[in-house]
C-alpha positions in Angstrom: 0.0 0.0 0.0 3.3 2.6 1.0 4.7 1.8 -1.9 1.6 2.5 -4.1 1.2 5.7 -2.6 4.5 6.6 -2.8 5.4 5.8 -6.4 2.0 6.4 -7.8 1.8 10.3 -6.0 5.1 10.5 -7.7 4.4 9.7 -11.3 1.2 11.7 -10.7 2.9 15.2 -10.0 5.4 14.2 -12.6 2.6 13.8 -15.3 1.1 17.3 -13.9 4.9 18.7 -14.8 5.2 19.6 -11.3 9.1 20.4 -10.7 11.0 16.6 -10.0 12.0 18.5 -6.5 8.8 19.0 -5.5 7.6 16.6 -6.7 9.4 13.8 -4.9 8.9 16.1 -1.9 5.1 15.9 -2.1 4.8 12.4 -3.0 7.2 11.8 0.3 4.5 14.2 2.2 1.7 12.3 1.3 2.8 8.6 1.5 3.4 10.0 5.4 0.0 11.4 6.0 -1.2 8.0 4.5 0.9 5.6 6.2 0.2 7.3 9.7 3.1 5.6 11.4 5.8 8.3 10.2 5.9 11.7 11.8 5.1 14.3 9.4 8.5 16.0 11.0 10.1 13.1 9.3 10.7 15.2 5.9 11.3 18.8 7.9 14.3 16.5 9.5 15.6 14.7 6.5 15.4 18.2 4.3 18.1 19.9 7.1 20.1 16.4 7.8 20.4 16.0 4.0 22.4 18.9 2.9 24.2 19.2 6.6 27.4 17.5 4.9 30.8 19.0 4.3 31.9 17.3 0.9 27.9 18.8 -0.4 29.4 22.0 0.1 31.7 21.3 -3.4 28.4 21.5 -5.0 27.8 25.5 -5.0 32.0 26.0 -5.2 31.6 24.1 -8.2 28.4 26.1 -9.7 29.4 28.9 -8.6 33.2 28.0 -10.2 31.7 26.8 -13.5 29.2 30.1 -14.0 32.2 32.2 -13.1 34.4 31.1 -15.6 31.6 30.2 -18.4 31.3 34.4 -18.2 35.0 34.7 -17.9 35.9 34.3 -21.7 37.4 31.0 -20.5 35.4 29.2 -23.0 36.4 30.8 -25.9 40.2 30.4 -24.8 39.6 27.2 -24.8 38.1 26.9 -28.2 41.3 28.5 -30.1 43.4 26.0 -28.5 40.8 23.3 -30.1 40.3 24.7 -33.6 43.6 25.3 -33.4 44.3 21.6 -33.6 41.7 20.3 -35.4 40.1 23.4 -37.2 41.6 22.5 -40.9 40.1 18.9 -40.8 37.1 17.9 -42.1 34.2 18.8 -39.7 36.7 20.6 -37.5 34.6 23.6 -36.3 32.3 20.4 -35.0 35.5 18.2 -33.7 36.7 21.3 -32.0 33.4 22.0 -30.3 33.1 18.4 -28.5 36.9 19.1 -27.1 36.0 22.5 -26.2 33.5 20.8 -24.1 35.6 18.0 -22.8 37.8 20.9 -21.8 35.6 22.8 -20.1 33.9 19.5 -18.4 37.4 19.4 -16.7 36.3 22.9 -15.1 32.6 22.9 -14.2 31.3 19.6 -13.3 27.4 20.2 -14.8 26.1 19.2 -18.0 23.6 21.8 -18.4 26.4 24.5 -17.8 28.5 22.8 -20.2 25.8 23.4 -23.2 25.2 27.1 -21.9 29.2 28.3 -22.3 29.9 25.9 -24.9 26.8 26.7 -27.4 26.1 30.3 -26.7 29.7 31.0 -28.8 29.8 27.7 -31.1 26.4 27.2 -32.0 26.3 30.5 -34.0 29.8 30.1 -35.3 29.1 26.8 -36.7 26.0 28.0 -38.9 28.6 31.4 -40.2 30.5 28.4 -41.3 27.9 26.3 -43.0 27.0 23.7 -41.0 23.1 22.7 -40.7 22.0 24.2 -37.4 20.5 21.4 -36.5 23.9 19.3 -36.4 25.3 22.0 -34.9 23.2 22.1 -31.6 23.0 18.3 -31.3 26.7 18.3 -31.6 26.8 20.3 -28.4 23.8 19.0 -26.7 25.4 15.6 -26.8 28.8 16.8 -26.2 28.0 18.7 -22.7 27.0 15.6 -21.2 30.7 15.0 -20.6 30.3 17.8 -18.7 29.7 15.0 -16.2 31.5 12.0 -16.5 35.2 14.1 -16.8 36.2 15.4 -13.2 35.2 17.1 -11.3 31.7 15.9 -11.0 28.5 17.4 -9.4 26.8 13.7 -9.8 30.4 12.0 -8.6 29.9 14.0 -5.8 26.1 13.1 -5.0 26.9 9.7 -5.8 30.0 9.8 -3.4 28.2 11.5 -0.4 25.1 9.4 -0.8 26.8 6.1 -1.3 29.6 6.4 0.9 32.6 6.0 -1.5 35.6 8.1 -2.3 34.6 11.6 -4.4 38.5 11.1 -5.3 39.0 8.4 -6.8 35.1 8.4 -8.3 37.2 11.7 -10.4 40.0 10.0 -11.4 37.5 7.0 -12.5 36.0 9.6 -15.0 39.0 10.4 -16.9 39.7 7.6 -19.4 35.6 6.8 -19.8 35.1 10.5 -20.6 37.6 10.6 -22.6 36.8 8.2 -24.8 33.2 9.6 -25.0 34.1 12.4 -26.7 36.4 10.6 -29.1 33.6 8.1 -30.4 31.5 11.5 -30.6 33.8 13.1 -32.8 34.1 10.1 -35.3 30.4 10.1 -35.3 31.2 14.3 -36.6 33.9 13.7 -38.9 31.7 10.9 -40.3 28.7 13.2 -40.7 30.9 16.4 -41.9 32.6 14.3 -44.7 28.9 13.4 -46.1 27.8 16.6 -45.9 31.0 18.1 -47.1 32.2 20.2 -44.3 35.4 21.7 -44.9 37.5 23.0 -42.7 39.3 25.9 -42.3 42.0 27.1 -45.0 44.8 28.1 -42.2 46.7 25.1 -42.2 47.3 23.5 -38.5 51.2 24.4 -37.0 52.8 23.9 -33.8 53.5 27.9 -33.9 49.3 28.4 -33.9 48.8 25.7 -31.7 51.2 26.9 -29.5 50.2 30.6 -29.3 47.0 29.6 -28.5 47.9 26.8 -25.9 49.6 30.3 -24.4 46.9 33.0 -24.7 44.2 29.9 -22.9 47.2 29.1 -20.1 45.6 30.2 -17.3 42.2 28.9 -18.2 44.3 25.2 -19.1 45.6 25.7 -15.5 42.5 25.0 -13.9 41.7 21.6 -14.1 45.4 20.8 -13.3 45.3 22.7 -10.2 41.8 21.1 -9.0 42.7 17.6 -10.2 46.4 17.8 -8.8 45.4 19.0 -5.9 42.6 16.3 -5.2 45.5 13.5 -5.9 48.3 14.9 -4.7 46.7 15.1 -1.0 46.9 19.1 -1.0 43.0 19.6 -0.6 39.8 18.0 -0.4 37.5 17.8 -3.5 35.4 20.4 -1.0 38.4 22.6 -0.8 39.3 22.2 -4.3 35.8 23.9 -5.2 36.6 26.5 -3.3 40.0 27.1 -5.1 38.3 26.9 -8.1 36.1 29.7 -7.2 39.0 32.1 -6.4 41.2 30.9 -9.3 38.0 31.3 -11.6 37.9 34.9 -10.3 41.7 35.9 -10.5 41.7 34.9 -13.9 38.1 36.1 -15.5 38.9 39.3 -13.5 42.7 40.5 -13.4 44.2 38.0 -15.8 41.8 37.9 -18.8 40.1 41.1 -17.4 36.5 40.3 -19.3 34.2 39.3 -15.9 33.6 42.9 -14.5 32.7 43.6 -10.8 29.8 45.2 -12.3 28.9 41.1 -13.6 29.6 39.5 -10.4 26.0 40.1 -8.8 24.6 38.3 -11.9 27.0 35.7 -11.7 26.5 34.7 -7.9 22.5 34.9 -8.3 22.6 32.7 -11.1 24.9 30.3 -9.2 22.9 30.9 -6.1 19.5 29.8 -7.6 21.0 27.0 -9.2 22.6 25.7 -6.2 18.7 26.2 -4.4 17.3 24.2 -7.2 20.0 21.4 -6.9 19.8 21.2 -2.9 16.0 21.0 -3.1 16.5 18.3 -4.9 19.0 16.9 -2.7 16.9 17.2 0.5 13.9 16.1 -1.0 15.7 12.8 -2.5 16.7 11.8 0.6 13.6 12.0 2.4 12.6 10.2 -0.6 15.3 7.9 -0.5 14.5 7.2 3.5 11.2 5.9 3.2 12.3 3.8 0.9 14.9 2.4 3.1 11.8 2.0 6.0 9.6 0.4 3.3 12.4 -2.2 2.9 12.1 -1.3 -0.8 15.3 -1.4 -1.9 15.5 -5.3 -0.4 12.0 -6.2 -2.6 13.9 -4.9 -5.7 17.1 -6.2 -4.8 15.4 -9.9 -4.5 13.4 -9.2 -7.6 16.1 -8.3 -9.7 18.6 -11.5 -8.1 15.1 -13.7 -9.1 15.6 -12.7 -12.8 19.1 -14.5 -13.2 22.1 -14.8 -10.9 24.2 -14.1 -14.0 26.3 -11.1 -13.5 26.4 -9.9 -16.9 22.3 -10.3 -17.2 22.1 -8.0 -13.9 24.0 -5.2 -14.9 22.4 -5.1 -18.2 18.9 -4.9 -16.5 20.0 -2.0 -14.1 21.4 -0.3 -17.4 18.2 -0.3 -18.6 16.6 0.7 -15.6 19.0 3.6 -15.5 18.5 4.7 -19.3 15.2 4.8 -18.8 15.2 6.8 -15.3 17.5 9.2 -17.0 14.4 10.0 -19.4 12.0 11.3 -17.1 14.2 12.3 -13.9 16.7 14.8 -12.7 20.0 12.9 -12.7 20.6 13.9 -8.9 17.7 12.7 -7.5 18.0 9.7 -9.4 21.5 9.0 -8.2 20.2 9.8 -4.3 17.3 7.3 -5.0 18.8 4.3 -6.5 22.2 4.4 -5.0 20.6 3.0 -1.8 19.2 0.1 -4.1 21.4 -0.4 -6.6 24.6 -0.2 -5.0 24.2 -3.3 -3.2 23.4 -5.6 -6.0 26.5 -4.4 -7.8 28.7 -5.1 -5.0 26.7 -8.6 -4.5 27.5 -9.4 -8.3 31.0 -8.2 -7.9 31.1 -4.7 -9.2 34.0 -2.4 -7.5 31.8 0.6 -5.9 34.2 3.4 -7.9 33.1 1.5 -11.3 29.4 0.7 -10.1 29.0 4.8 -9.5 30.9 5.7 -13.0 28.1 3.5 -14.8 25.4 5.1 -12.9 26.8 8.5 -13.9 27.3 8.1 -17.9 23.9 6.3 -17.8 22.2 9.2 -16.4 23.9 11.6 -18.3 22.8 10.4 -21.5 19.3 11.5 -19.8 21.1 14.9 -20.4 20.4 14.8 -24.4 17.3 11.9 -24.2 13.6 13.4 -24.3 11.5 14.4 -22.6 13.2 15.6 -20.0 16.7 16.2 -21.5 17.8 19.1 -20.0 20.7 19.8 -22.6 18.4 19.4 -25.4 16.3 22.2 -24.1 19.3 24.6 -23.2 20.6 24.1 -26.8 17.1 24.3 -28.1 16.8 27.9 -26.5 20.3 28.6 -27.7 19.9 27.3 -31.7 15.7 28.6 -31.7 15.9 24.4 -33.0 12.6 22.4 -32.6 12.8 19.9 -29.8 11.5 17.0 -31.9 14.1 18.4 -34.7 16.9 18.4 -32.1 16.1 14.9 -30.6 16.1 13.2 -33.9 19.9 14.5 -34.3 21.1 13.7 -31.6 20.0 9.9 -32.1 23.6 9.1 -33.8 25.4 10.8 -30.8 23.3 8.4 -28.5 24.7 5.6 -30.6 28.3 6.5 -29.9 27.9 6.9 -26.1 25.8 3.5 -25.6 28.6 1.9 -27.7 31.2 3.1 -25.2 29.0 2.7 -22.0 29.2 -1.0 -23.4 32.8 -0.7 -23.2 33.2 0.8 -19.9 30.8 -1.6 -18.2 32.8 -4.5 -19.6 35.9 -3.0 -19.1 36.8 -2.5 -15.3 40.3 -1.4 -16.3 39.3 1.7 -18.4 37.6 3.1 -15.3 39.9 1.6 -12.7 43.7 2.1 -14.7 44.8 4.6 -12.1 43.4 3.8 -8.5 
C-alpha cells in the first residue's frame, strides 16, 4: 500500500509537470499522511540532515566556479586552443566543439552549464561556417554531457556523499571513460561532416598556432590541473578544491583575462545561487525520498526481484542499465543518483562490481538523460540557444546516442578503463 502511494503520487505530480523536486517532496509528504506511522517532521528533519554535509558544500563551489568562468571568456580560450588543432580537418569547427567541451567539463562539473558556455559561442559560429543548425546544436547538446563523466563531477559528488565512496578516486574514474566519450562522438562528426562536405578551415594547422594559443588559454588550461592535482596529490579535499576553483576562476576572469567585470559578479552569484537552491532541493527532497524507501524495505524487494531474474552477473547489470536509461528520461539525474544508490549499489557489490566502477556506470547512464527526451535538460538549453525544434533536435542527436551507448558497453565491460589509475 506505502509503496503504491509513494510511487503512484510521484508519477502523478510528474505527469502534472510539477518540478522533480517538488515533486518527490510531495509524494514523500503524502505517503506520510497515508501511512500514519511516520511523523510528518520526518521530511522537515531529513530536508536539514540532508544537505548538513561538508563534501555537499563542493556542489555551490563548483556552480558557482563553473558560471564564473563560463562568463570569464574561458570558454572561448579554450576553443582556439581546439580549432587550433583540429580546425583544418574535415568537420573541424564540429570536432573542435566536443573538445571545447571535454575541456571545459574538466572545469565545471554540470552538464547543463557545459551546453550554456559551450553553445552560446559555437552554435552560431558553426552555422557562419555552413553547418546545418540542426547538427550544430546536437553536436553540443550531446557533447555537454561529458560535462559530467570528466572530473570534477557534481553527480560524482552526490553519488560519493550518498553512497559512501571516495569523491577522489570516483574523479579519477572519470578520466579515461570521458575521454573516450568524446572521441567516439567526434568520429560520429567527422563521419557526418565528410557526407555533408564540411570543410575545414583554409589556415593550415602548426605547432606555432597551436602553441600561441595553448599560451593565450594558459591560465584557463591551468585550472583543471590545479583542482585535479590537488585532489590527488593530497593538498585539498575535492570540498576545498571547489573552493579554489572559485578564487582561481575569479583571478583569472577578472585580473588575468580582465573580461568578468565587478559590475557582472551580482549576476554571476545569483545565477549560481538559484541553481545551487534548485539542486539542494532536490537533494533534501531525495533523501527524504530515498529514507522511506529504506523504512519500506524497498530497496531489499527490488534487490530480491532483480537476483530472481538470473544470478548471472552480466544479465544484472544489463537490466540496471536499462533501468538507468530509462530513469534518466523522465528524472533529474541527482535525485536519481540519491534514490537508486541506496538500491542499486548493493546488487553491484553482490554481483562483484568495484563501488568506484558501479557509481561511474550510474553517472554516464544518467547523463545520456542529459540529451534523451523528454526531459533532456541539454536538449532544451541548446534548443533555446539554436531557436531548433525539440523533436528536430532529438532526432539528431539519435547518432550521438549511438556513440555513447557503444562506449558505455565498453566501460561496463571493461573494469580497467575506469579503474587504470586507482
Amino acid at each position: 500500500m506505502t509503496t503504491a502511494v509513494l510511487f503512484g503520487s510521484f508519477a502523478v505530480l510528474l505527469f502534472l509537470s510539477v518540478p522533480i523536486g517538488i515533486s518527490i517532496g510531495l509524494a514523500t509528504l503524502i505517503t506520510i499522511m497515508v501511512s500514519g506511522t511516520i511523523p510528518v517532521e520526518f521530511l522537515a528533519k531529513e530536508l536539514v540532515t540532508s544537505v548538513d554535509s561538508f563534501p555537499l558544500m563542493a556542489v555551490p563551489f563548483f556552480i558557482l566556479a563553473g558560471e564564473i568562468m563560463g562568463k570569464g571568456g574561458i570558454s572561448e580560450r579554450l576553443f582556439k586552443v581546439a580549432n587550433a588543432m583540429v580546425g583544418n580537418k574535415t568537420g573541424g569547427f564540429a570536432i573542435a566543439t566536443i573538445i571545447t567541451c571535454m575541456f571545459f567539463a574538466a572545469i565545471s562539473g554540470s552538464g547543463p552549464a557545459t551546453v550554456a558556455a559551450i553553445g552560446g559561442i559555437m552554435i552560431p559560429a558553426m552555422v557562419r561556417q555552413g553547418y546545418d543548425k540542426k547538427f550544430a546544436a546536437a553536436v553540443v547538446a550531446a557533447a555537454g554531457s561529458i560535462g559530467v563523466i570528466i572530473p570534477p563531477s557534481i553527480p560524482m559528488v552526490i553519488y560519493g556523499v550518498t553512497g559512501n565512496v571516495s569523491i577522489g578516486d570516483l574523479f579519477i574514474s572519470g578520466i579515461v571513460p570521458g575521454i573516450l566519450v568524446g572521441l567516439a562522438m567526434i568520429i560520429w562528426a567527422y563521419i557526418y561532416s565528410k557526407k555533408k562536405g564540411y570543410k575545414g578551415l583554409d589556415e593550415p594547422t602548426s605547432i606555432k598556432r597551436i602553441l600561441k594559443a595553448t599560451w593565450d588559454a594558459k591560465w584557463a588550461l591551468l585550472i583543471p590541473i590545479i583542482i585535479l592535482g590537488g585532489i590527488y596529490g593530497g593538498i585539498f579535499t575535492p570540498t576545498e578544491a571547489a573552493v579554489v576553483a572559485v578564487v582561481y576562476g575569479l583571478f583569472a576572469a577578472m585580473v588575468l583575462y580582465r573580461e568578468l567585470k565587478i559590475k557582472d559578479l551580482p549576476k554571476v552569484i545569483t545565477d549560481s545561487a538559484l541553481t545551487t537552491a534548485t539542486v539542494l532541493i532536490i537533494v533534501g527532497t531525495a533523501n527524504a525520498f530515498g529514507r522511506l524507501l529504506t523504512i519500506e524495505q524497498i530497496p531489499t524487494q527490488i534487490a530480491n526481484a532483480l537476483l530472481s531474474v538470473s544470478t548471472n552477473p552480466i544479465v544484472i547489470i544489463l537490466l540496471i542499465t536499462v533501468l538507468l536509461l530509462i530513469v534518466g528520461m523522465f528524472m533529474d539525474t541527482l535525485a536519481a543518483i540519491i534514490i537508486l544508490t541506496p538500491i542499486l549499489l548493493p546488487i553491484a557489490i553482490q554481483i562483484g562490481y568495484d563501488p568506484v566502477h558501479f557509481g561511474l556506470l550510474m553517472v554516464i547512464n544518467l547523463a545520456i538523460g542529459f540529451f534523451t527526451p523528454p526531459v533532456g535538460v541539454n536538449l532544451f538549453v541548446a534548443s533555446g540557444i539554436s531557436g531548433v525544434r525539440m523533436e528536430t533536435l532529438s532526432k539528431a542527436v539519435l547518432p550521438f546516442l549511438v556513440a555513447m551507448l557503444i562506449t558505455l558497453l565498453f566501460v561496463t565491460f571493461i573494469p580497467q578503463l575506469s579503474l587504470m589509475f586507482l
